[in-house]
C-alpha positions as semicolon CSV with decimal commas, in nm:
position;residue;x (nm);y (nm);z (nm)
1;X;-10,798;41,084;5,534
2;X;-10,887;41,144;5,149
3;X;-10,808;41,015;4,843
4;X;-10,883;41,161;4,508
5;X;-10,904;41,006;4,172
6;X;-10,821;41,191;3,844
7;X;-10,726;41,067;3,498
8;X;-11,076;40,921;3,338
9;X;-11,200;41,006;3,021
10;X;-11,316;40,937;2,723
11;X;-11,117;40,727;2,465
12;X;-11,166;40,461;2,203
13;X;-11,119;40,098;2,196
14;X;-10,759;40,007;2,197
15;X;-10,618;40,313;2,343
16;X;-10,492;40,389;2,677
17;X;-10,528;40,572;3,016
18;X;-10,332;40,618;3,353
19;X;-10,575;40,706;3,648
20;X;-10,377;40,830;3,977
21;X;-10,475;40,847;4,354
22;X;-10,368;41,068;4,539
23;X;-10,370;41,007;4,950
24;X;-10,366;41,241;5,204
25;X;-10,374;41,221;5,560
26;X;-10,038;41,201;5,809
27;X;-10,139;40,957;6,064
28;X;-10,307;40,762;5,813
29;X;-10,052;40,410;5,798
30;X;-10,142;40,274;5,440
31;X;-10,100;39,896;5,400
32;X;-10,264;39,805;5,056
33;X;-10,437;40,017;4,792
34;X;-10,638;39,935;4,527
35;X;-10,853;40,007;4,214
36;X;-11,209;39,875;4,242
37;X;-11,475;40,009;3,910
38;X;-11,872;39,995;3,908
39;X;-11,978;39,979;3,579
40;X;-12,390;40,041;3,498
41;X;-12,611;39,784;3,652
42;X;-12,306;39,540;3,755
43;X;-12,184;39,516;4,114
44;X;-11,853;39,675;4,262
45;X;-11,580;39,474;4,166
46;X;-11,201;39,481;4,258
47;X;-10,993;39,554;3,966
48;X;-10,606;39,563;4,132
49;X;-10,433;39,577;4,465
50;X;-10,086;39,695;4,583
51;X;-9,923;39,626;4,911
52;X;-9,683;39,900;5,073
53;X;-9,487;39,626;5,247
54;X;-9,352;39,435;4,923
55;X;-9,494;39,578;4,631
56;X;-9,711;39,278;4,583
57;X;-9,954;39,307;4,347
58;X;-10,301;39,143;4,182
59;X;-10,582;39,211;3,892
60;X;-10,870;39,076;3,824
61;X;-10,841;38,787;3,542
62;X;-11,039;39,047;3,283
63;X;-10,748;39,300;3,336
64;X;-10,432;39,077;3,325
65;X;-10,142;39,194;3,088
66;X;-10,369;39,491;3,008
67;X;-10,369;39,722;3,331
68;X;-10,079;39,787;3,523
69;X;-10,136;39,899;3,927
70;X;-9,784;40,128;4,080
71;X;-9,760;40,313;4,375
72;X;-9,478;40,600;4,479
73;X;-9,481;40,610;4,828
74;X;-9,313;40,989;4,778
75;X;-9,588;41,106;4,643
76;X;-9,841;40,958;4,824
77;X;-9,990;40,843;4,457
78;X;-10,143;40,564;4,300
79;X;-10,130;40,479;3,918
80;X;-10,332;40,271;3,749
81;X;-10,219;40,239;3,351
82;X;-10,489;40,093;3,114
83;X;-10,354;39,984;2,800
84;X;-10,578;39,809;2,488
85;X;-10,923;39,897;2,669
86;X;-11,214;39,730;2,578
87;X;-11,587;39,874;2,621
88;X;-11,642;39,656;2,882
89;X;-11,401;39,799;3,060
90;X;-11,626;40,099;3,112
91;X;-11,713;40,165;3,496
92;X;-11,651;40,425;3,768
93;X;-11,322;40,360;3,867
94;X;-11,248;40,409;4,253
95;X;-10,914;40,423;4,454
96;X;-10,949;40,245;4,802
97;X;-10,703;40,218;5,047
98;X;-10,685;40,042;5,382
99;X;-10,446;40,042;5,724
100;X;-10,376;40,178;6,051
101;X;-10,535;40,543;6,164
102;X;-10,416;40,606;6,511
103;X;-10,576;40,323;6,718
104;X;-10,855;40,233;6,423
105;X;-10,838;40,046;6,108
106;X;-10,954;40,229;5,817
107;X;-11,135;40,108;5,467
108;X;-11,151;40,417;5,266
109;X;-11,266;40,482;4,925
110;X;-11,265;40,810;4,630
111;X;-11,557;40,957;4,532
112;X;-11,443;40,783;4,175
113;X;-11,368;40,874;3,801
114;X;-11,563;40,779;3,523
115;X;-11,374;40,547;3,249
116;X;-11,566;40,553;2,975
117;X;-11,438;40,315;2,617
118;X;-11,562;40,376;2,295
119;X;-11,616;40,112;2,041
């Protein structure tokens, strides 16, 4: 099971970014993903979650009405648009995903991309 981020970048205060996740791994039964970002010095914390059941999603009160979390199940992706960043939304943004592998339960996370807002 892998997932890879891509999509980070540079770019100034106000503009925009779309960060996907892409998932592979047959036997791997997904049932929620989500975008979680480290930023320097600050603990891991969970930015958005999707759930494959319903679609049901959440952010993080400091992303509401700015980032949007989608998923196509096709694919096997995960999007995460970022409108009207702010600096502090610089971090290491990782893609996590969690569900059913074979008999196990899985928690697995990206190696991350770096987000990185410029004032």
């Amino acid at each position: 099971v892998q997932l890879v981020e891509s999509g980070g970048g540079l770019v100034q205060a106000g503009g925009s970014l779309r960060l996907s996740c892409a998932s592979s791994g047959s036997t791997f039964v997904i049932h929620s993903m989500g975008w979680y970002r480290r930023a320097p010095g600050k603990q891991r914390e969970l930015v958005a979650t999707i759930t494959s059941a319903d679609g049901r999603t959440k952010y993080a009160d400091s992303v509401k009405g700015r980032f949007t979390i989608s998923r196509d199940t096709a694919k096997n992706t995960m999007y995460l648009q970022m409108n009207s960043l702010k600096p502090e939304d610089t971090a290491v943004y990782y893609c996590n995903a969690d569900g059913d592998y074979g008999s196990s339960w899985l928690d697995v996370f990206g190696r991350g991309t770096q987000v990185t807002v410029s004032t």
